[in-house]
C-alpha positions as CSV (number, residue, x, y, z in Angstrom):
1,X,-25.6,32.1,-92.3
2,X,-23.1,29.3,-92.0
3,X,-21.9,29.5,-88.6
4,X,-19.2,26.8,-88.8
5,X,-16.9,28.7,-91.4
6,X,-15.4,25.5,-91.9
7,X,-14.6,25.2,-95.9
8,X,-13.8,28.2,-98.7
9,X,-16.8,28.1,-99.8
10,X,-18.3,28.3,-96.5
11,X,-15.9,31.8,-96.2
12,X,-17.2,32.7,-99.3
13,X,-20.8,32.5,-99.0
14,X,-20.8,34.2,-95.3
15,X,-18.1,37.0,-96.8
16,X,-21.1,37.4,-99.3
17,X,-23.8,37.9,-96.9
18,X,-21.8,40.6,-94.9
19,X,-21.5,42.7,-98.0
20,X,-25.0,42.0,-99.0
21,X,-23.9,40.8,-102.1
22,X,-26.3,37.6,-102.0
23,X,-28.0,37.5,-105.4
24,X,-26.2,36.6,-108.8
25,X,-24.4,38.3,-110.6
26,X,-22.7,39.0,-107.5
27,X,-20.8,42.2,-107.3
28,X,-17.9,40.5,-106.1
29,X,-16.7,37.6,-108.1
30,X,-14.9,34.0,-106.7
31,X,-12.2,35.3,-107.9
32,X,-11.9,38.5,-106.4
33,X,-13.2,37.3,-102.8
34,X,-9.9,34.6,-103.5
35,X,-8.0,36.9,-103.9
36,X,-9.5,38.9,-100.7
37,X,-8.7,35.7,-98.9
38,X,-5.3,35.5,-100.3
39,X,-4.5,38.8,-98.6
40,X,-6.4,38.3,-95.5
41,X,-4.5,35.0,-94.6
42,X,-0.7,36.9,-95.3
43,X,-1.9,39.6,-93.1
44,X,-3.1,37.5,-90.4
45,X,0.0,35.6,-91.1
46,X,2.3,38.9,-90.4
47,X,0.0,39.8,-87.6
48,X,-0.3,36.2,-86.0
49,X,2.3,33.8,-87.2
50,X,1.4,31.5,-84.5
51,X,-1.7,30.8,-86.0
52,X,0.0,29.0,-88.8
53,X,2.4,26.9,-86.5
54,X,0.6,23.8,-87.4
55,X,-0.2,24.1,-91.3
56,X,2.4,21.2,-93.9
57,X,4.8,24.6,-94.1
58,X,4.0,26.8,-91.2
59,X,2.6,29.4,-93.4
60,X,-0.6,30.1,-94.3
61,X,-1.7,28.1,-97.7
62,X,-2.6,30.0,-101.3
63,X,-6.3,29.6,-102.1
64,X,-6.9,29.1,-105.9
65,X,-10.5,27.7,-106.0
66,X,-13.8,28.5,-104.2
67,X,-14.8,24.5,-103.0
68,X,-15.1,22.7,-100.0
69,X,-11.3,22.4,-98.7
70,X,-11.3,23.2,-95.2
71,X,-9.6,26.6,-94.1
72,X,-6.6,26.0,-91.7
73,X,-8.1,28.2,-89.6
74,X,-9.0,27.1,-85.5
75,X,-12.2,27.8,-85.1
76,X,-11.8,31.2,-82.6
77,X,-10.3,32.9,-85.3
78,X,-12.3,32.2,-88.2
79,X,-14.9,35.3,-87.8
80,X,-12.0,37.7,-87.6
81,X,-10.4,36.1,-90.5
82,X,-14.2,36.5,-91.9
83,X,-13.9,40.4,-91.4
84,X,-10.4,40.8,-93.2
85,X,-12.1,39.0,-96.1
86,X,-14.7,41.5,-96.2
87,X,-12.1,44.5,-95.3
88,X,-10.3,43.8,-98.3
89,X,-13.2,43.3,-101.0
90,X,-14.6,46.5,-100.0
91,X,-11.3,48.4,-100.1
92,X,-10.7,47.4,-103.9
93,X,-14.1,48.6,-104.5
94,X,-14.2,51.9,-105.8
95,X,-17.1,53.2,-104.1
96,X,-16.2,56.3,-101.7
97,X,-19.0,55.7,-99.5
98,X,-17.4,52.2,-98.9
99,X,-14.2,53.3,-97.3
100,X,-15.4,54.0,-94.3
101,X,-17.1,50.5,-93.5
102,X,-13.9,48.7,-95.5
103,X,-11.6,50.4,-92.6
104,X,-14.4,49.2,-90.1
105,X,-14.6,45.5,-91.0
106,X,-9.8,45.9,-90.7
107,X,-10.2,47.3,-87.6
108,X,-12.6,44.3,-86.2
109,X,-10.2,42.0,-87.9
110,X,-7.3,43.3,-86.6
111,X,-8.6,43.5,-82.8
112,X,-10.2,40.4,-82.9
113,X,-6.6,38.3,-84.2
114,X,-4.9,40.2,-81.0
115,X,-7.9,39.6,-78.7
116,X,-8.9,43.2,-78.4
117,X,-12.3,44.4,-77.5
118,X,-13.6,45.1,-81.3
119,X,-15.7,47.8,-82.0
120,X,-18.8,48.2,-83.9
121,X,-19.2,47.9,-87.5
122,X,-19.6,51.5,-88.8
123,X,-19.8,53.2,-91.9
124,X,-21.5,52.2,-95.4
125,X,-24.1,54.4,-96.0
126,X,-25.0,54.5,-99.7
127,X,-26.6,56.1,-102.3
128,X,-30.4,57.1,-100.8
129,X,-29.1,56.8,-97.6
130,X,-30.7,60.1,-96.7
131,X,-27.6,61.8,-96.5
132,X,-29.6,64.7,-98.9
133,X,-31.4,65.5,-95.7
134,X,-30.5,68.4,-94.2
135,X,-31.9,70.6,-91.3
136,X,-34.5,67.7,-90.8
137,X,-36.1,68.4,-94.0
138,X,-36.5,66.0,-97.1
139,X,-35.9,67.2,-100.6
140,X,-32.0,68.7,-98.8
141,X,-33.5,72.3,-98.7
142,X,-33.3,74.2,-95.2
């Protein structure tokens, strides 16, 4: 994993490692995780304008490409900004079992841009994820 999260592609690749989506064909394309950056930048944006002080316009710049232009991001709030990437790819997947780990990966975002104690990535659990177990029996028979 890419621990500098200096360029988009750098975003990318580390947004795809978080959501396990690592082999080609990915699930989630360049251009939806653009788009997911798209979003996540305007919300850190309305969340932490001061984090955009120093950017040509003083707002946060439109992504169109996956490439090696650096993120105008300082570096302490690059992972968070890492977690809203991943927040909003999973919540425009329509998996049900994703919502809950989508809503984890916003609430790490958002705590971590306002310097709140995060809390631990939760949620996720897919299909033969045991859930059919019940009564500590396999097979989901009690």
């Amino acid at each position: 994993m890419n621990t500098t999260l200096h360029t988009v592609q750098d975003f990318v690749t580390d947004t795809r490692t978080l959501l396990q989506d690592e082999i080609a064909p990915y699930r989630y394309g360049d251009a939806s995780i653009v788009v997911a950056i798209n979003v996540t930048l305007l919300e850190a944006y309305r969340i932490r304008p001061d984090l955009f002080v120093f950017t040509k316009t003083g707002v946060p710049p439109t992504i169109v490409q996956v490439n090696t232009t650096p993120m105008c991001i300082e570096p302490p709030f690059r992972l968070p900004i890492l977690f809203g990437i991943c927040a909003h790819a999973m919540a425009r997947d329509q998996e049900d079992y994703q919502d809950a780990r989508a809503t984890s990966f916003m609430n790490i975002f958002q705590s971590m841009l306002l310097g709140l104690r995060a809390g631990p990535l939760t949620g996720g659990a897919g299909p033969g994820d045991g859930a059919g177990i019940r009564g500590g029996q396999a097979g989901g028979t009690e």
